[in-house]
PARO-788615 format. One record per residue (C-alpha): residue in one letter; z negated, y negated, x negated; residue number from 1. Coordinates in nm, 4 decimals. Example, Ala and Ser with C-alpha at 12.3 -4.5 7.8 and 13.67 -1.06 7.14 Angstrom:
r type A, c3 -0.7800, c2 0.4500, c1 -1.2300, seq 1
r type S, c3 -0.7140, c2 0.1060, c1 -1.3670, seq 2
END
This chain:
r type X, c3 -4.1972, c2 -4.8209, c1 -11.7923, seq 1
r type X, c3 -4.2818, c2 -4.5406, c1 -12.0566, seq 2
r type X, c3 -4.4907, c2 -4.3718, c1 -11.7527, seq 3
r type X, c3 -4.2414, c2 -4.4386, c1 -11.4970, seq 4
r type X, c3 -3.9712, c2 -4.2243, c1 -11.7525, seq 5
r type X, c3 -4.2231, c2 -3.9575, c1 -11.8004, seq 6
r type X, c3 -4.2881, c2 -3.8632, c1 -11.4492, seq 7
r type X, c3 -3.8813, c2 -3.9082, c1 -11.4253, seq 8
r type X, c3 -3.8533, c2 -3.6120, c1 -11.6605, seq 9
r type X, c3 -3.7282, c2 -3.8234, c1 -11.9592, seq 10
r type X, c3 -3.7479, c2 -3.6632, c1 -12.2762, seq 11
r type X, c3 -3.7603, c2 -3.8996, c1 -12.4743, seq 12
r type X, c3 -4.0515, c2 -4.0516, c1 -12.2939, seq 13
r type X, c3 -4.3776, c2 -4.0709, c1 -12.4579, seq 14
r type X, c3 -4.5730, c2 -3.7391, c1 -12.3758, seq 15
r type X, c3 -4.8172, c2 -3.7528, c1 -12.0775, seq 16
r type X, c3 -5.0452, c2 -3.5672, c1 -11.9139, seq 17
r type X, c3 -5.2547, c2 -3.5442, c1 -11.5797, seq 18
r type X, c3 -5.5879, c2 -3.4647, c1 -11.5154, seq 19
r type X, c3 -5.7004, c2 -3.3774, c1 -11.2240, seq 20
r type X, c3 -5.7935, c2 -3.7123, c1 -11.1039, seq 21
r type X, c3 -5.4109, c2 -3.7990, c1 -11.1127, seq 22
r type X, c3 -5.5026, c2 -4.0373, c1 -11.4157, seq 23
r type X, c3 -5.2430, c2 -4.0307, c1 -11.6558, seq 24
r type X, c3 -5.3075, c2 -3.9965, c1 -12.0035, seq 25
r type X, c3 -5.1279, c2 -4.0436, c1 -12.3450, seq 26
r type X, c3 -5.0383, c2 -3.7886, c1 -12.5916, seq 27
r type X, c3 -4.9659, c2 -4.0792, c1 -12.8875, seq 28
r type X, c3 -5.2782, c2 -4.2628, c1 -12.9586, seq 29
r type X, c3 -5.2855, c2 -4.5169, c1 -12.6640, seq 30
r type X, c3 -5.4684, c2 -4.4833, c1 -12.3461, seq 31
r type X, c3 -5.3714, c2 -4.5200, c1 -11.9988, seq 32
r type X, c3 -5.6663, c2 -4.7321, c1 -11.7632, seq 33
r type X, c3 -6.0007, c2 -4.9096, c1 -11.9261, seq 34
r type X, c3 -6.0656, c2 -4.8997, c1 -12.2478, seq 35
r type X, c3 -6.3579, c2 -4.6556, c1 -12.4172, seq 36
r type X, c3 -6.4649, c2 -4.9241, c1 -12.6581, seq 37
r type X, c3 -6.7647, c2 -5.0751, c1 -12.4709, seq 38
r type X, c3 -7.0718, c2 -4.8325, c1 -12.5446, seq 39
r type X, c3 -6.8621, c2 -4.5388, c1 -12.8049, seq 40
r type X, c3 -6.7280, c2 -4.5980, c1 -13.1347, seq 41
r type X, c3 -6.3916, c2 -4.4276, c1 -13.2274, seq 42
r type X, c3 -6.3838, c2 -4.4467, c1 -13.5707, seq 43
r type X, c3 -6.1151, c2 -4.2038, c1 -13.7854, seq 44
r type X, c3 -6.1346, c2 -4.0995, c1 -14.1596, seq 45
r type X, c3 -5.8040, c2 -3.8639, c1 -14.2168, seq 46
r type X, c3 -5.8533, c2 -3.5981, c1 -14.0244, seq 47
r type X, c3 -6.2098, c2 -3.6169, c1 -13.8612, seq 48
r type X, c3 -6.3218, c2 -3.8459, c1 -13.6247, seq 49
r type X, c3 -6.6425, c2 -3.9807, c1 -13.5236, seq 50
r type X, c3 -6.7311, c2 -4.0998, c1 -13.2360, seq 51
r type X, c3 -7.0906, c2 -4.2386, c1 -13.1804, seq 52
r type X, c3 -7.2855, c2 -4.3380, c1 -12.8579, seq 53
r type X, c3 -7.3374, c2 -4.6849, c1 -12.9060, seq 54
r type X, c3 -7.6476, c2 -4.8084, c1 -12.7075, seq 55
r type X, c3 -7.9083, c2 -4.7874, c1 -12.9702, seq 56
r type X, c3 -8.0882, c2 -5.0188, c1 -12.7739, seq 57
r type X, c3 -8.1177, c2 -4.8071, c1 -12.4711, seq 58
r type X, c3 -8.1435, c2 -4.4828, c1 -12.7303, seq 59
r type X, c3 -7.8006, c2 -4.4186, c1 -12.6333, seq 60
r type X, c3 -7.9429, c2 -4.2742, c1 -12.2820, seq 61
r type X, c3 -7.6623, c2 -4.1589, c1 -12.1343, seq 62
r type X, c3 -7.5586, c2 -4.4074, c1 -11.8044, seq 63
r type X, c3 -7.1690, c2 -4.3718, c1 -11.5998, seq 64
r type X, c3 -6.9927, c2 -4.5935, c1 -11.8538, seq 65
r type X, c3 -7.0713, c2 -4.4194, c1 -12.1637, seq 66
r type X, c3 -7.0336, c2 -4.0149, c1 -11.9805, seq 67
r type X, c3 -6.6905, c2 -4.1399, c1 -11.9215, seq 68
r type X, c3 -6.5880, c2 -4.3647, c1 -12.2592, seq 69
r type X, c3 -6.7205, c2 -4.0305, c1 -12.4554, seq 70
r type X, c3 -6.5057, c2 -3.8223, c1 -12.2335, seq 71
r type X, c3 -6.2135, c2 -4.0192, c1 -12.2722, seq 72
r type X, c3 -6.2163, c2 -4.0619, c1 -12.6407, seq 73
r type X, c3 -6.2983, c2 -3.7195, c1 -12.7122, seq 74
r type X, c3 -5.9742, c2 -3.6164, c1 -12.5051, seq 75
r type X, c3 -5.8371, c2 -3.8695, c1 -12.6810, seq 76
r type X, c3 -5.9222, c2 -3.7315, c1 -13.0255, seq 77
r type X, c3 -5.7940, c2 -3.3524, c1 -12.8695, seq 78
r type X, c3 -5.4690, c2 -3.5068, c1 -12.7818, seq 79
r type X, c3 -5.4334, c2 -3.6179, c1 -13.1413, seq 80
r type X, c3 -5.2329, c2 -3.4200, c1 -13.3980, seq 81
r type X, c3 -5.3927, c2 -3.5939, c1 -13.6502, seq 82
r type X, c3 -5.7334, c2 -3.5342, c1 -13.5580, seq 83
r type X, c3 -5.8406, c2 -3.1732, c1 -13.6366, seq 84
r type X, c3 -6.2273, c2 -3.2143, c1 -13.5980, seq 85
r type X, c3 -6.5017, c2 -3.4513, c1 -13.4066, seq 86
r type X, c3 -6.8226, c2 -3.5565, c1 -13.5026, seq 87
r type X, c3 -7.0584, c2 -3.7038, c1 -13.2296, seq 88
r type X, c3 -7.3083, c2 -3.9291, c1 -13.2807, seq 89
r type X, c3 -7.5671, c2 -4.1728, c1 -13.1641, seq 90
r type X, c3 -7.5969, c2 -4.5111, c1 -13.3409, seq 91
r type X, c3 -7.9434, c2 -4.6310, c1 -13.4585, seq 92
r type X, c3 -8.2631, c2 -4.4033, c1 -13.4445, seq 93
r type X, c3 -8.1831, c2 -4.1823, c1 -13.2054, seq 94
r type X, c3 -7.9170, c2 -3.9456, c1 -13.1023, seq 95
r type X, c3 -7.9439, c2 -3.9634, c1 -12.7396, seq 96
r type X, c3 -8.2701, c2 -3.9846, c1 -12.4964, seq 97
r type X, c3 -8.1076, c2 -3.8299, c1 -12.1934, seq 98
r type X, c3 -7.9652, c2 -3.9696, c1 -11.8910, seq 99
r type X, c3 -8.0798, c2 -4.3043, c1 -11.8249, seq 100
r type X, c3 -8.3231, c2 -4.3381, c1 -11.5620, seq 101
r type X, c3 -8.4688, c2 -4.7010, c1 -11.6288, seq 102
r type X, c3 -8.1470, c2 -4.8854, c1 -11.4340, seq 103
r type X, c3 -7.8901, c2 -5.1166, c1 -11.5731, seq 104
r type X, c3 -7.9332, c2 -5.3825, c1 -11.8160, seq 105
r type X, c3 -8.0222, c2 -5.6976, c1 -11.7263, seq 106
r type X, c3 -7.7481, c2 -5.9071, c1 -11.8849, seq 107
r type X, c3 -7.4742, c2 -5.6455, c1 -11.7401, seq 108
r type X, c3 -7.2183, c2 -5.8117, c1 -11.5231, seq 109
r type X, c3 -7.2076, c2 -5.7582, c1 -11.1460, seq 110
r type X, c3 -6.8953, c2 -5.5978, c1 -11.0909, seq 111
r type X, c3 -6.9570, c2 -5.3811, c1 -11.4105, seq 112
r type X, c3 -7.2311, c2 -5.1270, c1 -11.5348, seq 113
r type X, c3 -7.4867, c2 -5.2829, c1 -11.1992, seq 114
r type X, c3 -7.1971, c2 -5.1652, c1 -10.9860, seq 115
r type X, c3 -7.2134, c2 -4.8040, c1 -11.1114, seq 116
r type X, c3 -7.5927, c2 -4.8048, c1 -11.0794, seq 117
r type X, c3 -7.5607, c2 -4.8936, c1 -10.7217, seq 118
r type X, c3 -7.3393, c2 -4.6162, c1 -10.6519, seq 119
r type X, c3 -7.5597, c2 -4.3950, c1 -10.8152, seq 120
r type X, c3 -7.8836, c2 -4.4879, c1 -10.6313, seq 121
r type X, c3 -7.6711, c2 -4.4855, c1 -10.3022, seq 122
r type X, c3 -7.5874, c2 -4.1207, c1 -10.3780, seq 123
r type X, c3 -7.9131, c2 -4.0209, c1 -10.4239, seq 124
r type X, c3 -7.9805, c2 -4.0346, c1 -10.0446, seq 125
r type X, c3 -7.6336, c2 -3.8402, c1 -9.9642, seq 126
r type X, c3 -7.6723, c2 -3.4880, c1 -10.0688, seq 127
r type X, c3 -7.2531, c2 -3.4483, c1 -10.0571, seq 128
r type X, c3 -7.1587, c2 -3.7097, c1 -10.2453, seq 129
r type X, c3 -7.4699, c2 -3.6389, c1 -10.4961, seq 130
r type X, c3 -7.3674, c2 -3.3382, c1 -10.5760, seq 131
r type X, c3 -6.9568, c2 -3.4382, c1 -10.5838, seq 132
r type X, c3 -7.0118, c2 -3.7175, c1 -10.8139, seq 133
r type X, c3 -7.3020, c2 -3.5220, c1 -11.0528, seq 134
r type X, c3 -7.0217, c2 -3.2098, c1 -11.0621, seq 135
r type X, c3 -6.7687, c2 -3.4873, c1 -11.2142, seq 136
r type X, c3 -7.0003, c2 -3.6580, c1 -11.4273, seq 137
r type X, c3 -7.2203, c2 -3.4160, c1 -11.5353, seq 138
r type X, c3 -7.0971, c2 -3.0597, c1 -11.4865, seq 139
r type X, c3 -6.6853, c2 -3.1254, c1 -11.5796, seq 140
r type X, c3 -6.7008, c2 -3.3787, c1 -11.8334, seq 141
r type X, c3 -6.9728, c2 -3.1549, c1 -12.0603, seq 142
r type X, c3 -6.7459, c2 -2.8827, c1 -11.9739, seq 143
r type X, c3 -6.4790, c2 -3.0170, c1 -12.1334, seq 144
r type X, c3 -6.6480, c2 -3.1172, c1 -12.4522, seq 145
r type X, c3 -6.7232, c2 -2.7222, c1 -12.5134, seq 146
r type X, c3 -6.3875, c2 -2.6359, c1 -12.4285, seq 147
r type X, c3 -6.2151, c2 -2.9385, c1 -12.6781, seq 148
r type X, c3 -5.9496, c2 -2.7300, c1 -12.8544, seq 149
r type X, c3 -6.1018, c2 -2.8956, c1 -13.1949, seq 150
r type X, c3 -6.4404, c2 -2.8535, c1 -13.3350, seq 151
r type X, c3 -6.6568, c2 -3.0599, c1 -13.2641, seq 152
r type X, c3 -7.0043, c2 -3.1378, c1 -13.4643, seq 153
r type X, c3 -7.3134, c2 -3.2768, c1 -13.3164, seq 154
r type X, c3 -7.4412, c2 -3.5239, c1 -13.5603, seq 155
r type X, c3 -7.8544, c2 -3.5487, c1 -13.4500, seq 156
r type X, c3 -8.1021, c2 -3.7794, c1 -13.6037, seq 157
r type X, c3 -8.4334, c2 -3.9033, c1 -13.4375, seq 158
r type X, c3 -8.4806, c2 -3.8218, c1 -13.0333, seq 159
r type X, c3 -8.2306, c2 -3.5800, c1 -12.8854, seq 160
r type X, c3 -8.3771, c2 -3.5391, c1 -12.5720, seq 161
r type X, c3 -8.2783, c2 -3.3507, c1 -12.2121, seq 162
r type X, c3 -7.9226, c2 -3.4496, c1 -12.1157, seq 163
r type X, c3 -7.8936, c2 -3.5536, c1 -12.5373, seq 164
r type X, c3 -7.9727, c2 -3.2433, c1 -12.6139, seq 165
r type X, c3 -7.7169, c2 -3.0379, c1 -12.2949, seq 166
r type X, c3 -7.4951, c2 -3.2710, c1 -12.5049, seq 167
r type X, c3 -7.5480, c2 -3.1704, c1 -12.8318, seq 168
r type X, c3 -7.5522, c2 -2.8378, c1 -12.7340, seq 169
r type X, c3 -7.1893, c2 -2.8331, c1 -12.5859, seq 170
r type X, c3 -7.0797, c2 -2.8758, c1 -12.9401, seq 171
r type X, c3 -6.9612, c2 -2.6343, c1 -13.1436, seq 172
r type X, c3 -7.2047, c2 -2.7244, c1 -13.4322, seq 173
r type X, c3 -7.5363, c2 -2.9096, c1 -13.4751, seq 174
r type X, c3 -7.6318, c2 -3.0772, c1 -13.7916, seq 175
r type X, c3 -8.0099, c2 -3.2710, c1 -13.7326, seq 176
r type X, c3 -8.1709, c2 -3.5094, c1 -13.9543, seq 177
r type X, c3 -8.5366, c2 -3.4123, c1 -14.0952, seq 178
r type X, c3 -8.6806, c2 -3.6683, c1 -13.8274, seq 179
r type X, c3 -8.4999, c2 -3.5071, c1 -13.5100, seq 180
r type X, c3 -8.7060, c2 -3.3694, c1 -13.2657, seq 181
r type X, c3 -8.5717, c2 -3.1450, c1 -12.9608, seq 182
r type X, c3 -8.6916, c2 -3.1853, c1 -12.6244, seq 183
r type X, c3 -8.6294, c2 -3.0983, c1 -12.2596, seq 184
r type X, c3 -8.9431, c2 -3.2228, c1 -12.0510, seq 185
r type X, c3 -8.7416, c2 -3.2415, c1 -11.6966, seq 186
r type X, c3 -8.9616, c2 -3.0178, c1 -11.5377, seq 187
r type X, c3 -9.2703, c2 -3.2390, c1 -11.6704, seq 188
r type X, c3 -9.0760, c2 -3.4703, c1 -11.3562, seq 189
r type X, c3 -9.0012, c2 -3.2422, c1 -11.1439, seq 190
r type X, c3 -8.6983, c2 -3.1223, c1 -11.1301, seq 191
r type X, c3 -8.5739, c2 -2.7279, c1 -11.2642, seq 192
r type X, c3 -8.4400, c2 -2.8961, c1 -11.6219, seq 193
r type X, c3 -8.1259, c2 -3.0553, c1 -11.6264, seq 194
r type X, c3 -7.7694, c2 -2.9911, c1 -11.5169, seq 195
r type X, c3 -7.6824, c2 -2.7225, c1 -11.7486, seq 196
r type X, c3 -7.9338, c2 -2.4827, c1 -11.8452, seq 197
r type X, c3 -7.8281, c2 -2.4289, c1 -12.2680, seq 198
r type X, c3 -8.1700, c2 -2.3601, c1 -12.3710, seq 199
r type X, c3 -8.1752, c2 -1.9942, c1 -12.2555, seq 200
r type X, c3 -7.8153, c2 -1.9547, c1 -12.4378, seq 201
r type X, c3 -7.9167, c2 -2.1099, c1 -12.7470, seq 202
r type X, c3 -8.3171, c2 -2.0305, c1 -12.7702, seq 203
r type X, c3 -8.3491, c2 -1.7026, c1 -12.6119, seq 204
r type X, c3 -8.5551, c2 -1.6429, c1 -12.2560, seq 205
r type X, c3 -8.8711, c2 -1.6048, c1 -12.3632, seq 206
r type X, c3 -8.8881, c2 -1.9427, c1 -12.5993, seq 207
r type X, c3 -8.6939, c2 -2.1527, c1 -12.3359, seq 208
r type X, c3 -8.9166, c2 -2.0751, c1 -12.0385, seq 209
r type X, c3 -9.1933, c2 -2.2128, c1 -12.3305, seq 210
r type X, c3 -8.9988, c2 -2.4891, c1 -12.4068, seq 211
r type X, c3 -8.8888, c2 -2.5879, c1 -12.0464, seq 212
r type X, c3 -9.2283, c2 -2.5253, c1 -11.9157, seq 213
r type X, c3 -9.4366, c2 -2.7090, c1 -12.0994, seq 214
r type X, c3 -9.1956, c2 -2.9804, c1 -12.2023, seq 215
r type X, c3 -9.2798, c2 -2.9674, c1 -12.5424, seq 216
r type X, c3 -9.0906, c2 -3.0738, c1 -12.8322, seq 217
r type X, c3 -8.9595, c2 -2.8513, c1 -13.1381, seq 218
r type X, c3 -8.8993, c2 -2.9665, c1 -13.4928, seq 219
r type X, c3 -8.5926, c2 -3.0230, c1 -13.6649, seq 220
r type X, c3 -8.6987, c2 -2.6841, c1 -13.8878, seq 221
r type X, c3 -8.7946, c2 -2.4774, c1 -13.5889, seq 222
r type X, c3 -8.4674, c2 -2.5568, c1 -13.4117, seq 223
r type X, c3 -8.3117, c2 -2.4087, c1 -13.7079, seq 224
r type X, c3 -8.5385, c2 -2.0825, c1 -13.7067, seq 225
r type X, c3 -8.4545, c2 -2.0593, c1 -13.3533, seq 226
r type X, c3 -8.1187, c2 -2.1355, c1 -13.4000, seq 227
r type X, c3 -8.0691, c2 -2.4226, c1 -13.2236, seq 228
r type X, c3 -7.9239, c2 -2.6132, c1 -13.5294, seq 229
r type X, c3 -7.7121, c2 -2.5015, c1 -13.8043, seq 230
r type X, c3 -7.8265, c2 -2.7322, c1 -14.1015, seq 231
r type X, c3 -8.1087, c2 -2.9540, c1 -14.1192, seq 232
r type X, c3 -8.0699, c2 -3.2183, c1 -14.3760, seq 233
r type X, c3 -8.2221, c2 -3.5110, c1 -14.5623, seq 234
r type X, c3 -8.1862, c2 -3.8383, c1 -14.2630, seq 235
r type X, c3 -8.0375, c2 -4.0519, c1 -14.5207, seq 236
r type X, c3 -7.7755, c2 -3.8161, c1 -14.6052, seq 237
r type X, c3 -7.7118, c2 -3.6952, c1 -14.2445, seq 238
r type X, c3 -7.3475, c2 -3.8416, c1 -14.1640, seq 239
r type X, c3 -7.2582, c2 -3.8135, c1 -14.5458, seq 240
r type X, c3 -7.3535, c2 -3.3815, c1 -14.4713, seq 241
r type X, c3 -7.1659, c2 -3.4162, c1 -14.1117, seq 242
r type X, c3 -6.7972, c2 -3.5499, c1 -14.2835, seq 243
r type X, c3 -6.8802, c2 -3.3562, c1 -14.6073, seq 244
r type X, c3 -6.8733, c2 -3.0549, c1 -14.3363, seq 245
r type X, c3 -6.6184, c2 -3.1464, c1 -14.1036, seq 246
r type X, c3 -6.3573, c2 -3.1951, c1 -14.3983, seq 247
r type X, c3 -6.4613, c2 -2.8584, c1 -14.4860, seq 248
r type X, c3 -6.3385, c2 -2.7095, c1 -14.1432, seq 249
r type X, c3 -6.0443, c2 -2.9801, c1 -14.1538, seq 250
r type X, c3 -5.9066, c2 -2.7690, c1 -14.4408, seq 251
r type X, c3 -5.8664, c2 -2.4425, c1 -14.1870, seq 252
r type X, c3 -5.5580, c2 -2.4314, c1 -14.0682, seq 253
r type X, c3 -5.5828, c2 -2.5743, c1 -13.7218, seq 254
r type X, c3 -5.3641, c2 -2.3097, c1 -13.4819, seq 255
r type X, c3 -5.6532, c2 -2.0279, c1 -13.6236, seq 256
r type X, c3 -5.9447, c2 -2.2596, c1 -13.5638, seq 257
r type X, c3 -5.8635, c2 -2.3298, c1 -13.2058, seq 258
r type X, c3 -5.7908, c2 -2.0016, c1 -13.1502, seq 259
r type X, c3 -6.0830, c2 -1.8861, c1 -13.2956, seq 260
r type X, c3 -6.3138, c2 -2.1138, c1 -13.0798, seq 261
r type X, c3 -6.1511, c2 -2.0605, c1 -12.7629, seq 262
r type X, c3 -6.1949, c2 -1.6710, c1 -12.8391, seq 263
r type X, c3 -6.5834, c2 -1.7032, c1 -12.9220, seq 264
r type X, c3 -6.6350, c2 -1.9260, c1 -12.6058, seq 265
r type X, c3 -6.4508, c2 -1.6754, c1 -12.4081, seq 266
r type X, c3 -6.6958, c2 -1.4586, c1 -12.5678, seq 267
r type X, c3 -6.9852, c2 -1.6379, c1 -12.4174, seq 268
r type X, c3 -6.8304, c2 -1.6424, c1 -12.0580, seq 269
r type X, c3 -6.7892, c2 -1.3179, c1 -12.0799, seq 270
r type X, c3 -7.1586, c2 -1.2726, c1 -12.1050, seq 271
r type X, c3 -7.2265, c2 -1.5139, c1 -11.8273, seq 272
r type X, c3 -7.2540, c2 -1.8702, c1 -11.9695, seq 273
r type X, c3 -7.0290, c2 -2.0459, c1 -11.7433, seq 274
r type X, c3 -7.1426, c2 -1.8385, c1 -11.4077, seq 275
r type X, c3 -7.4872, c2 -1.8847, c1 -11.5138, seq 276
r type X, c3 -7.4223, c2 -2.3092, c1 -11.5510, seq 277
r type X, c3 -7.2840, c2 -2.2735, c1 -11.1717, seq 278
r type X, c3 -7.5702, c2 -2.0961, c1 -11.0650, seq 279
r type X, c3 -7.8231, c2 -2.3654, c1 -11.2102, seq 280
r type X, c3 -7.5987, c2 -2.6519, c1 -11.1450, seq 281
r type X, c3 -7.6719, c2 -2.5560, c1 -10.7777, seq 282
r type X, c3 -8.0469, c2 -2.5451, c1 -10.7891, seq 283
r type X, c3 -8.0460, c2 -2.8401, c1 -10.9995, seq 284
r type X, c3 -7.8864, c2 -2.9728, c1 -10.6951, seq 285
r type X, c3 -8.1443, c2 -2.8271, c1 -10.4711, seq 286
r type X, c3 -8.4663, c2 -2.9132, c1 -10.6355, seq 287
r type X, c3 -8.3673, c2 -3.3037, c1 -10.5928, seq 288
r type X, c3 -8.4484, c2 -3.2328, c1 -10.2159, seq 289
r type X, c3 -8.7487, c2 -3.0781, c1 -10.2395, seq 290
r type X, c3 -9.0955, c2 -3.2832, c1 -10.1444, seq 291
r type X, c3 -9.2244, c2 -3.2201, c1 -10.4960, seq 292
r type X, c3 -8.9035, c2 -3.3955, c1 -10.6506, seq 293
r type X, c3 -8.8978, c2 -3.6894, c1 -10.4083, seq 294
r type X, c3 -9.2450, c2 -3.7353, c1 -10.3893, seq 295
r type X, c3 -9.2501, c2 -3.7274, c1 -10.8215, seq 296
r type X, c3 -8.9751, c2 -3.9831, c1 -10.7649, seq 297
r type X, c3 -9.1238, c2 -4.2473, c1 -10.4972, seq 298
r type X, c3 -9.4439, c2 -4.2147, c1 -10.7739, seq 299
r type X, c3 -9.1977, c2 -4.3437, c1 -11.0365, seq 300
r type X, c3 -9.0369, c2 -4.6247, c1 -10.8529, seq 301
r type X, c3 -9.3796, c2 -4.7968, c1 -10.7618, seq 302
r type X, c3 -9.5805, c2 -4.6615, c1 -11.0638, seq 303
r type X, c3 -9.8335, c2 -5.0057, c1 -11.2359, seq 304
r type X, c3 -9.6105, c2 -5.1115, c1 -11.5131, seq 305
r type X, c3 -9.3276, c2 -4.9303, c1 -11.4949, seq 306
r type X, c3 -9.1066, c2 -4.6642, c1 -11.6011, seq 307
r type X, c3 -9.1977, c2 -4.6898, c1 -11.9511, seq 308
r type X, c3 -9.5813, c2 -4.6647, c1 -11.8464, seq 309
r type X, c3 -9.5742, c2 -4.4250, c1 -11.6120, seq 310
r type X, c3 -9.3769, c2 -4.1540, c1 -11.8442, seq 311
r type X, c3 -9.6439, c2 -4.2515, c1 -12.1291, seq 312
r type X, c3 -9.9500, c2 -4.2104, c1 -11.8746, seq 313
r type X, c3 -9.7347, c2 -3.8379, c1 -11.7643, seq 314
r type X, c3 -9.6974, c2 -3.7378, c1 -12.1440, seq 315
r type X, c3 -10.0876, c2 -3.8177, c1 -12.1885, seq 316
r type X, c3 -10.1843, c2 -3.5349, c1 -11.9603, seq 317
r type X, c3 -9.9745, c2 -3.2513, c1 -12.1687, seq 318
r type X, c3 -10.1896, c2 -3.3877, c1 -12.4595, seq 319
r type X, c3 -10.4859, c2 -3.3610, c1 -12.3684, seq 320
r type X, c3 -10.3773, c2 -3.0283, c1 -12.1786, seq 321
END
């Protein structure tokens, strides 16, 4: 076989590499293992490719299956030649509500998306493999969308929300529609925000202990002030603006650009941005054993009506606060 030659040394093999999973991955346009097309759209247009979260009906909330479909078709889209910029976005009205908490859906198949959600609820009581399989999920594969060789663009309309928004903000670029709000209300359930900590990096201290603190949501203009977001734009002309600007950048020439980006995000861990990640990863890690956390959490699971409910009934309070 083609992999079988490759790991031979055959030259004339198609080009693979390994990650450090020992999955092996193509170089030209096919993938090796399951295919990404379940909840992400891969969808080219010359040089730029977009690929969207594609649960609009769970707000594109971000469970196992689509963290690693986005992963692999955004390594998929580095690996191309032909590819020399990525858009993400979220299909539908939002870009992405965060991770998703509510459980699988209930017309999922057994062995499928319910299996993965069973994992995760059985690592919740296992502090080693929590924190093993949250690294891997969480930590490594957001990692590796800041460190794409390409540029990538963050294409936000409605909700972008806690892990949506750590997502968004491992891109290189944010365009948001008018209607996009920007929230992270983790602490609001107990819990020091979410895996990476971007809001200090791309609010300033002072506005993200505000922002994290209170849970509150910012404005598609005030994210822009702030400079969270480099373009706000009309939400009917969003993805027109997005591929308007990433042909734009496609014209660069595409050695400069990636070294360009790899020297500014140098830049940043040079200042701290990566050991500062580690540092929060950890008492992200810690705050899920704490009473507060678990005692937030058993409220949750046996809240009248439901998840839905109870986070509307926790919102009410900040309200009227």
């Amino acid at each position: 076989t083609d992999e079988r030659r490759a790991q031979a040394g055959d030259v004339h093999a198609p080009s693979l590499v390994v990650d450090n999973h020992d999955n092996y991955l193509w170089r030209n346009n096919s993938w090796l293992g399951r295919p990404w097309h379940e909840t992400v759209l891969y969808e080219t247009d010359g040089p730029v490719v977009r690929v969207t979260l594609n649960r609009p009906e769970r707000r594109n909330a971000l469970d196992d299956v689509l963290i690693e479909e986005l992963d692999e078709a955004v390594k998929q889209a580095d690996l191309d030649e032909t590819i020399r910029v990525i858009i993400i976005a979220g299909a539908g009205k939002s870009f992405s509500a965060g991770h998703d908490i509510s459980g699988p859906a209930p017309n999922m198949e057994a062995g499928g998306r319910k299996a993965r959600s069973r994992e995760a609820q059985t690592t919740w009581k296992d502090p080693e493999r929590r924190l093993k399989r949250e690294q891997f999920l969480y930590f490594d594969k957001s990692l590796a969308i800041r460190n794409a060789t390409k540029p990538t663009i963050a294409q936000v309309q409605g909700p972008c929300v806690a892990a949506g928004l750590m997502l968004a903000c491992m891109c290189d670029l944010i365009l948001a529609a008018e209607d996009a709000p920007f929230q992270n209300p983790v602490c609001r359930m107990a819990n020091g925000s979410i895996e990476l900590l971007v809001e200090p990096w791309e609010l300033g201290i002072r506005k993200a202990k505000e922002l994290l603190w209170t849970g509150d949501a910012i404005d598609a203009q005030e994210a822009w002030r702030l400079g969270l977001v480099n373009r706000v734009v009309p939400t009917e002309r969003l993805a027109e603006e997005a591929m308007r600007l990433a042909r734009r950048i496609a014209l660069s020439p595409p050695v400069a650009v990636a070294l360009t980006k790899r020297s500014l995000n140098h830049t940043w861990d040079l200042m701290g941005q990566r050991a500062s990640w580690e540092y929060h990863f950890m008492l992200h890690h810690f705050a899920h054993t704490t009473d507060e956390t678990r005692s937030f959490a058993e409220e949750m699971r046996v809240a009248p009506g439901g998840l839905k409910e109870f986070l509307k009934r926790r919102d009410e309070m900040y309200r009227q606060g």
